[in-house]
C-alpha angles and dihedrals in degrees: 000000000000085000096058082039093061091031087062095041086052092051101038092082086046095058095041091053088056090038077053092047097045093054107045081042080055095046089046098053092039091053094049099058088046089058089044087057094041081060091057101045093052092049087051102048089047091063091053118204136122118345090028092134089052088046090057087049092059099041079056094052098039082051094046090051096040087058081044084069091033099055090043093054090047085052096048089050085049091051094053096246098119100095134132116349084001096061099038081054097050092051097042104048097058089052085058091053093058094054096041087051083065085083091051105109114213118262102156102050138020094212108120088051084053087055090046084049097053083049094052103043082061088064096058114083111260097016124129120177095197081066119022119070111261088237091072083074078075097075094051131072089265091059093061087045092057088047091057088069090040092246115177125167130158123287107257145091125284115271099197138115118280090236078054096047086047090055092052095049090052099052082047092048084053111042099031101185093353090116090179101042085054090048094050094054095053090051095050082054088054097050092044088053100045093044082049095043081056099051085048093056090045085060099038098048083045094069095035107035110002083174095066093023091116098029093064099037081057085046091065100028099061091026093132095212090050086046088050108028101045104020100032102037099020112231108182086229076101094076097032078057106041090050089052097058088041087061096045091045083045096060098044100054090055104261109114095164088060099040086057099052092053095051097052095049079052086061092049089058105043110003085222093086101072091068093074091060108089088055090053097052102044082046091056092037087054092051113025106093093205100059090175096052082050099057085044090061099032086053094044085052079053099056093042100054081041092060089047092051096058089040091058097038102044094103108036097039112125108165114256100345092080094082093053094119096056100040102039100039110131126253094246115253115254095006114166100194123125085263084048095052099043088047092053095042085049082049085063099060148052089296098055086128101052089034099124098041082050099050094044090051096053097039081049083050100059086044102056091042083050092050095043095053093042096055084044079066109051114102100143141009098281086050078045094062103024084063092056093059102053086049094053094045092047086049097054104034101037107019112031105095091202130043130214126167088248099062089074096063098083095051086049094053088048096047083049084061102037105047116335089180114041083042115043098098085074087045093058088036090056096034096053087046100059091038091050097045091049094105101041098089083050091048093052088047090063102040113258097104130040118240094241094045089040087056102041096044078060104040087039098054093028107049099003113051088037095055091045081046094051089040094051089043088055099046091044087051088049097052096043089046078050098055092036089062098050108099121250 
């Protein structure tokens, strides 16, 4: 009797490892068939057609059942049961998710051909995208490649960074009128970004909070609008992210010449970036002991970045003008973000003239005094972090004018680093919301939604109900911290 007692405790361990492995290797093939007819779906709601509502039906119900696995392996990392082949699993199939996700061709957005297009328009004699709308691509034989693969995208220059816009030029220069073979570059560049961005978050969580540290890197691993929105359809947030974290990881590892650099190339990429500077230096100024020797090599990251800009920017520089795309870009129509709705309350008053100057001051305002108290509060890395992400989050939800699905993955990586726990909740709201609100566009091209309805149903679930959510969580927090602390 006592050997078949200790037989069965011995075993017992044995049988709940593979009990642990069966179900994360259920997870994992349940998650990627999700994700195959989520493929299809896509594919088949960008074509339009009948059925299109059904279809929709059924893209809501594959996404609602892709967070459902997504929530359950997150829980079994909180609850201590990812050890062993569990764990490698859950590591490794994700990352096989980023580079099978290289044969997803993008449905939802048209992005990565609109790179391809600021590339292109460089190519034609002059021709400065810094400067010329991206639709004058249109007129050339580039255009008629483009609209071989129906590409369509808003009149406008590009807004983005000039490292970015060189990037763009060279995989033009490259691939010339091989749309897919563009497209495919600039996805590679997404995936390589996005695996780097999580090894990143793995290092930098070690040293922070070694008892999340795997919780939050499969936070953002598995996360289902990172996976879609920066490997699938290729958003270069991947590289703006993936710079940030670099910088931060970077600073707390003792190396501020290089934190700065990467900051600022993050910059150069998404503009974004730099305002998560002040609360990196104040961060490296609270905990370097040679102060001298860090303003030499703060200054000399200077100097350097400096020198590439001018590098980068030597032929297409043109004043002023070159920042065109990113001063004269136009308030979305029908945004109903908290921008949107200030703006259209101020539009409403005595000011309606002066409406949009007044919004973005004020919401310029709020910024600058968040950013200001945030960086008051660093005094370490975790102060560090936790800083980022409430920049990044004040950024999306107040001050952004426009909302895609794609602007919440930076908050969401920072959120995976700060506090995956306390805050997932947020990470599964921002991340739904941008899953769910993916047709819609698609929805409003072929008729069944108004522009303005179509807009403001995916600035509204996406910015809006997000920002009154974080709001009422903090206020809630606030009062129970309050009552805990009355004496008895």
């Amino acid at each position: 009797m006592l050997r078949s007692q200790l037989v069965f405790s011995r075993s017992q361990p044995i049988l709940s490892a593979l009990s642990l492995e069966r179900r994360v290797a259920g997870i994992s093939a349940m998650t990627v068939a999700l994700y195959y007819a989520t493929w299809l779906l896509q594919g088949s709601l960008a074509r339009g057609g009948t059925g299109l509502m059904w279809l929709v039906v059924l893209y809501t119900s594959t996404t609602l059942l892709i967070f459902w696995a997504y929530g359950a392996l997150i829980a079994m990392s909180w609850r201590g049961e990812l050890h062993g082949r569990a764990r490698l699993g859950a590591l490794l199939v994700p990352v096989l998710l980023n580079l099978a996700f290289l044969a997803w061709v993008p449905s939802l957005s048209q992005d990565t051909m609109s790179y391809l297009a600021h590339g292109l328009l460089a190519q034609l004699p002059g021709h400065n995208p810094l400067l010329d709308p991206v639709q004058q691509v249109r007129e050339s034989a580039f255009g008629t490649a483009l609209s071989t693969h129906d590409w369509s995208t808003s009149p406008g220059i590009t807004p983005y960074g000039i490292l970015w816009t060189r990037v763009e030029i060279l995989i033009a220069a490259l691939c010339g009128t091989n749309i897919t073979a563009g497209v495919l570059l600039f996805k590679v560049i997404a995936v390589l970004a996005n695996l780097g961005s999580a090894f990143l978050i793995w290092k930098v969580l070690g040293r922070i909070h070694p008892s999340m540290q795997l919780t939050g890197t499969l936070a953002y691993l598995w996360n289902p609008l990172v996976l879609t929105e920066l490997c699938a359809e290729g958003h270069n947030d991947a590289v703006m992210i993936f710079f940030s974290i670099a910088a931060v990881a970077a600073a707390i590892t003792s190396r501020p010449g290089v934190s700065v650099i990467a900051q600022l190339l993050g910059a150069l990429s998404k503009y974004i970036c730099i305002l998560f500077l002040p609360s990196q230096l104040v961060f490296l100024w609270r905990t370097q002991s040679d102060r001298r020797r860090l303003v030499l090599e703060v200054l000399i990251a200077v100097v350097v970045t400096t020198a590439l800009l001018v590098l980068l920017y030597a032929p297409l520089w043109a004043g002023a003008h070159s920042l065109d795309g990113l001063t004269q870009r136009p308030y979305p129509f029908g945004a109903v973000t908290f921008f949107g709705l200030i703006r259209w309350l101020l539009k409403h008053t005595a000011l309606s003239a002066l409406a949009g100057a007044a919004t973005a001051m004020l919401v310029t305002s709020l910024l600058c005094v968040l950013i200001i108290r945030c960086t008051a509060r660093v005094r370490d890395a975790a102060g560090l972090v936790r800083s980022c992400a409430w920049i990044s989050l004040a950024f999306l939800l107040v001050v952004s004018p426009d909302y895609w699905p794609w602007y919440a993955c930076m908050a969401i990586a920072w959120i995976c680093i700060a506090d995956p726990k306390r805050w997932f909740w947020l990470v599964l709201l921002l991340s739904m919301a941008g899953r769910l609100t993916g047709p819609l566009d698609i929805l409003r091209i072929e008729g069944h939604l108004g522009r303005e309805l179509s807009k403001g149903l995916i600035t509204g679930m996406g910015a809006l109900l997000p920002l009154f959510a974080l709001i009422m969580w903090e206020i809630m927090s606030r009062v129970r911290r309050s009552t805990e602390a009355r004496p008895a």
